[in-house]
C-alpha positions, 0 to 999 in steps of 0.5 A, spaced: 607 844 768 613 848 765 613 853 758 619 854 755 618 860 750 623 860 744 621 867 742 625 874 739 619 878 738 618 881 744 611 883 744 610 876 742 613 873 748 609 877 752 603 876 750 604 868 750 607 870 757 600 872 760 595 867 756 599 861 758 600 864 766 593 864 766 592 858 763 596 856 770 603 854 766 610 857 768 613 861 762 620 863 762 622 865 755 630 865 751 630 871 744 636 867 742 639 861 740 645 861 746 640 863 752 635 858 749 642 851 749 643 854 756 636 853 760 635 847 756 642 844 758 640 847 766 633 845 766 627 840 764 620 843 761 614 840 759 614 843 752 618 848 749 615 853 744 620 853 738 620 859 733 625 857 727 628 864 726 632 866 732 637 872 732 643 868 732 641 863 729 636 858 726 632 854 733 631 847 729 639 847 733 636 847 738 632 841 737 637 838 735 641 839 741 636 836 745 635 830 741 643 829 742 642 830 749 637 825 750 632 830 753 625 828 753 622 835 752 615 837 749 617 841 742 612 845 738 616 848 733 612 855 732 614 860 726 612 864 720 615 860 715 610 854 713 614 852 708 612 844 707 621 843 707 621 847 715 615 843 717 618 836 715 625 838 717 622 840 724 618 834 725 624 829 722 629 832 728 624 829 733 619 836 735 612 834 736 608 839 733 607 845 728 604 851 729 605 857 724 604 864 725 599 868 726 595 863 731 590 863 736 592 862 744 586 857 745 589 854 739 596 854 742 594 851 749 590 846 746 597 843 742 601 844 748 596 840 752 595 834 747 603 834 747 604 833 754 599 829 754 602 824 749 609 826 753 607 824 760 600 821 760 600 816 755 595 821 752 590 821 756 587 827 759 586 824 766 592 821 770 588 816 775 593 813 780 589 808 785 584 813 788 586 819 786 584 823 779 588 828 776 583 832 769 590 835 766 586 840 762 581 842 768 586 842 772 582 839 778 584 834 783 579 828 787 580 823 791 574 817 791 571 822 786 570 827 791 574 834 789 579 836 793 580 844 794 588 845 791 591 852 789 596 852 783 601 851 787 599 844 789 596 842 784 602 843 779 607 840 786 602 833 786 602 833 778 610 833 778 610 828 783 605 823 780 608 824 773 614 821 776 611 816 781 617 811 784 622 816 783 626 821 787 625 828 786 630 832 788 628 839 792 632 842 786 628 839 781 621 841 784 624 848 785 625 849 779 618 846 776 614 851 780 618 857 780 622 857 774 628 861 773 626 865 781 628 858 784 635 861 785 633 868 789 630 862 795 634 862 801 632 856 802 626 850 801 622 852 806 617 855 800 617 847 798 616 843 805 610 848 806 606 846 799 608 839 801 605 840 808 599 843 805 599 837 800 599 832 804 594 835 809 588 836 804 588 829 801 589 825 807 585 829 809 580 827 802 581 820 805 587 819 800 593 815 803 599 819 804 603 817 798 609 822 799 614 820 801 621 824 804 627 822 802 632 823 808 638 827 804 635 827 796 628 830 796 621 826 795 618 821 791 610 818 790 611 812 793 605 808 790 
């Protein structure tokens, strides 16, 4: 699952940074209004994190580009004001929660998951796909309720698949959904037919039908 930040405090950032990577999410932060429309116009995330005061500019911009543009992105508004006008004008424009500074990390987790949850999974917290059950807040895979050992990696790949079940993914696409803004410094996608490989392997092995499928030219698509 990918994070974007929308954040000027930088202590801040951080902070939500490193709580968020070890929760497995894959962050990556803007400080202003203009580095936040360029990643939003280049990438798709699973929910952005919005603070309203940015340095140039007020972040509600930003949600309001994203509604224009037809992006299906997670929001959570999250900012010092807790004026009733911000957190109406917010949700009006389209973002799906507020969260008003201070606030607990475990709090925050728990809105970005609800989020997703309603965004991708119909709100329900386990994705079942014929034999295979995904616990989005657990985090664990089984296939015929028996668990399948995946690292982060596979994990985030098989969710971003199934989630877009019968659609094909391009490479550049999964690249940036497990790597972030690093998926330019790769040579080549040597990194994703590895995970890939590695995927397939473990939950055929579980007994799970072969479900990733590859699209000569395109990329993969969970064929089910």
């Amino acid at each position: 699952m990918k994070i974007l930040i929308i954040e000027d405090e930088k202590e801040l950032s951080k902070s939500m940074v490193a709580y968020l990577k070890a929760e497995s999410y894959q962050c990556e932060v803007a400080g202003n209004v203009k580095t936040a429309m360029d990643k939003t116009e280049s990438f798709d995330y699973d929910c952005i994190l919005l603070d309203i005061s940015l340095p140039d500019g007020n972040g509600l911009s930003v949600l309001k580009e994203l509604k224009a543009n037809k992006k299906t992105d997670g929001v959570i508004i999250i900012s010092a004001k807790n004026s009733i006008d911000d957190r109406i004008a917010g949700l009006n424009l389209g973002a799906d929660d507020y969260l008003p500074k201070p606030f607990h990390f475990s709090e925050l987790t728990a809105r970005i998951a609800a989020v997703i949850r309603r965004r991708r999974f119909d709100g329900n917290k386990i994705l079942v796909l014929h034999e295979i059950s995904i616990d989005t807040l657990a985090k664990t895979v089984q296939v015929n309720n028996n668990s399948v050992d995946v690292t982060r990696k596979e994990y985030d790949l098989l969710l971003y698949l199934a989630a877009n079940k019968n659609r094909v993914i391009s490479k550049n696409a999964i690249a940036e959904h497990l790597s972030g803004d690093d998926a330019n410094a790769f040579d080549s996608f040597d990194f994703i037919y590895a995970h890939i490989k590695n995927l397939k392997k473990k939950m055929t092995q579980a007994g799970c039908t072969d479900y990733i499928k590859s699209i000569y030219g395109m990329g993969y698509k969970f064929d089910i």
